[in-house]
C-alpha positions in Angstrom: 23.7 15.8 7.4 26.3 12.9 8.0 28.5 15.9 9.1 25.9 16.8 11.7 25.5 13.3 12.9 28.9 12.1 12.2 27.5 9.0 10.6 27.2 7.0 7.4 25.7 8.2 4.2 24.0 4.9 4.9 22.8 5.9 7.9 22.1 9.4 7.2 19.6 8.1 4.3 17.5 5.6 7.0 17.4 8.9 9.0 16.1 11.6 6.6 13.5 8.7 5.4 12.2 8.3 9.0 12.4 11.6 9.8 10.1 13.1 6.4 7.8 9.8 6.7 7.1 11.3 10.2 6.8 14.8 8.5 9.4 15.9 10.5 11.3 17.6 7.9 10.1 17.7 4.1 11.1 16.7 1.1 12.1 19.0 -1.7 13.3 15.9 -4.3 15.9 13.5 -4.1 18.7 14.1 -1.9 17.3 17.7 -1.1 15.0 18.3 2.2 13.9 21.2 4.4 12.4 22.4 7.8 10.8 25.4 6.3 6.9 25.7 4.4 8.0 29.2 2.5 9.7 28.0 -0.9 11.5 31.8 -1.4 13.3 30.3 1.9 15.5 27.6 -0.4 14.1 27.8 -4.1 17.1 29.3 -5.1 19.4 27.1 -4.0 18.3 23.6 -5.4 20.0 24.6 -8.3 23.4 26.3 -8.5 23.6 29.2 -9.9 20.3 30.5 -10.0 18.5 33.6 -8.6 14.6 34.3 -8.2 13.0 36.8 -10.7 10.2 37.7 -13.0 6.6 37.3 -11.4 8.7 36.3 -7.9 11.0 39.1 -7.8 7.9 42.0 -8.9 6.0 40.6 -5.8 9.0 41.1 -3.6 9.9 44.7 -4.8 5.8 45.7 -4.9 6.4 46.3 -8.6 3.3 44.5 -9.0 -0.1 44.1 -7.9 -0.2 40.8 -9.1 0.0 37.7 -6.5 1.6 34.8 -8.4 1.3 31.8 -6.8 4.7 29.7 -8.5 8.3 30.9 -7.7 10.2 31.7 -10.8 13.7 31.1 -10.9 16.4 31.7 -13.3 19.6 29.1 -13.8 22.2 28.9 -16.4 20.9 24.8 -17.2 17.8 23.0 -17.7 15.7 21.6 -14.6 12.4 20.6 -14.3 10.0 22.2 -11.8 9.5 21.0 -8.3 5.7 21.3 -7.2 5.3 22.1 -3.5 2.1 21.7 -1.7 0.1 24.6 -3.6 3.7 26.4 -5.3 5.5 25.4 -8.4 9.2 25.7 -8.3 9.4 26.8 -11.9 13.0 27.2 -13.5 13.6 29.3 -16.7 17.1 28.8 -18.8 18.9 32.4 -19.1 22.5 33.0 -20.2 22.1 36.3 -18.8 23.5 35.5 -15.1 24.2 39.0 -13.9 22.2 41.2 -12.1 21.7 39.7 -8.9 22.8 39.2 -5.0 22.2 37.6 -2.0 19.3 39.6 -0.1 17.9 38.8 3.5 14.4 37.7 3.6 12.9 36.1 7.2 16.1 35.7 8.6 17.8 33.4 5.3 19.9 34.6 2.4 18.1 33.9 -0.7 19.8 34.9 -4.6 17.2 37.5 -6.4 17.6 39.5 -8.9 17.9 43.5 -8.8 15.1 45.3 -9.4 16.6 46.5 -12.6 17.8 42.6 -13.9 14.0 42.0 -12.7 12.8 44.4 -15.0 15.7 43.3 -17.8 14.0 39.7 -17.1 10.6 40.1 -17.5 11.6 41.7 -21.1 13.4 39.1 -22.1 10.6 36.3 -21.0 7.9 38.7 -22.3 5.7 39.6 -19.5 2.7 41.6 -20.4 4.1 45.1 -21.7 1.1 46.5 -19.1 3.2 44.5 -16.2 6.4 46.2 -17.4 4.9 49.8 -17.4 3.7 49.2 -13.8 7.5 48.3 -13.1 8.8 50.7 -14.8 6.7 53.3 -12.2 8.5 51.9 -9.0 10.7 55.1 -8.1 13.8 52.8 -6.8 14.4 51.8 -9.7 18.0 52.9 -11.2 17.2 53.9 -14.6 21.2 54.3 -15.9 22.0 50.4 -14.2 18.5 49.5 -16.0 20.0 51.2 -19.4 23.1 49.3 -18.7 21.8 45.8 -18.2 19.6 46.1 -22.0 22.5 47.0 -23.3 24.9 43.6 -21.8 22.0 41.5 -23.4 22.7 42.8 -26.6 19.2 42.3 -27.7 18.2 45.1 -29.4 14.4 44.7 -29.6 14.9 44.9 -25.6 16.6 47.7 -25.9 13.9 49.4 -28.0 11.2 48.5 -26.1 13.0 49.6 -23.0 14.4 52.9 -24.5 10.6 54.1 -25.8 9.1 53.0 -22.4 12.0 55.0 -20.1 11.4 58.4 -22.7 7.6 58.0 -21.8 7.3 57.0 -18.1 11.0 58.4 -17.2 11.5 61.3 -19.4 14.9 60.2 -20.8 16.1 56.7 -22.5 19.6 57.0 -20.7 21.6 55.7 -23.6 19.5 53.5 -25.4 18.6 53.9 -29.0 17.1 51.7 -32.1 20.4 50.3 -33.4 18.5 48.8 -36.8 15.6 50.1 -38.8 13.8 47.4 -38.3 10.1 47.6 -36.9 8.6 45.5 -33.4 5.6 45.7 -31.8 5.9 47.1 -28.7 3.0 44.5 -27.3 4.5 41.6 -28.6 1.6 39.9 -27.0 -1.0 42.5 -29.6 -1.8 42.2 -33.0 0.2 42.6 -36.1 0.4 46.2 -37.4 -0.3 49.5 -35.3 0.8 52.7 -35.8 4.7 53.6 -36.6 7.0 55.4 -33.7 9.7 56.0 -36.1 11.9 56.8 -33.4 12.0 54.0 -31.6 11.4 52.0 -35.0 8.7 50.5 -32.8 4.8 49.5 -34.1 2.1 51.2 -31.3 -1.5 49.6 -31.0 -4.3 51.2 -33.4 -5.8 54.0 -31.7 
């Protein structure tokens, strides 16, 4: 702004508080303001890096039905959300920053993820496994890129999760396997005990 108005940091502070006390422009929190209402506009860039996913990034892609009303956002240090008129700015800690790009959305570059890091994402933050499977449907999704990503995180319940849920719904698990014998459930929201997949070294509900 004091590049804009070639003036004083001084000056430029009187200004931006005149101008948002006569709702003018708004304010997103300190030092941070806006012209816009839509939060997907600028959520991802009050902190750097950071890139919208999970709930946010399904909605954007129609990998969901669901209508979440916060914006999820993904940054490499902690930050506290930012409530918006009726939106929450929410901001999740992931050391997993890859998997995303600038796209265009109303005329404004925003940071999102892929629809396969989306997918990668909502694993890793455990989204209902039901969510996942709807995801998992969307036919642009790029299973061997998906098969990829599980693989950079290294986690290897992800990876059988995603593996038994791309053999079911995809016919193949491109390149993921159970690297350990050890059992998960695949709801990791469910119940203790199910029925063994000893494939996938995974624990299925009771029938």
């Amino acid at each position: 702004m004091a590049k804009l108005v070639n003036k004083s940091q001084k000056y430029v502070r009187t200004l931006l508080y005149r101008l948002h006390k006569r709702q003018h422009i708004k304010r997103i929190e300190k030092g941070k303001y806006t012209l816009y209402d839509d939060p997907l506009v600028f959520a991802s860039y009050i902190a750097l890096p950071s890139y919208i996913s999970l709930w946010t990034a399904l909605r954007y892609y129609n990998m969901t039905q669901q209508q979440p009303s916060d914006i999820f956002i993904m940054t490499s240090s902690a930050k506290r959300k930012i409530q918006l008129n009726t939106a929450n700015i929410k901001f999740l800690i992931t050391r997993h920053m890859f998997g995303y790009g600038k796209q265009r959305y109303s005329d404004f570059d925003i940071f999102i993820a892929d629809r396969e890091k989306t997918v990668i994402d909502s694993l890793l933050f455990k989204l209902p496994i039901t969510d996942i499977r709807e995801a998992l449907e969307d036919t642009e999704i790029d299973c061997q890129r998906l098969s990829d990503y599980a693989k950079k995180t290294g986690n290897k319940s992800l990876m059988k999760r995603l593996g038994y849920l791309l053999e079911k719904i995809k016919g193949s698990s491109y390149g993921l396997k159970a690297l350990d014998n050890n059992y998960i459930r695949l709801d990791y929201l469910g119940k203790r005990g199910g029925k063994k997949e000893k494939k996938w070294k995974i624990l299925l509900k009771d029938s």
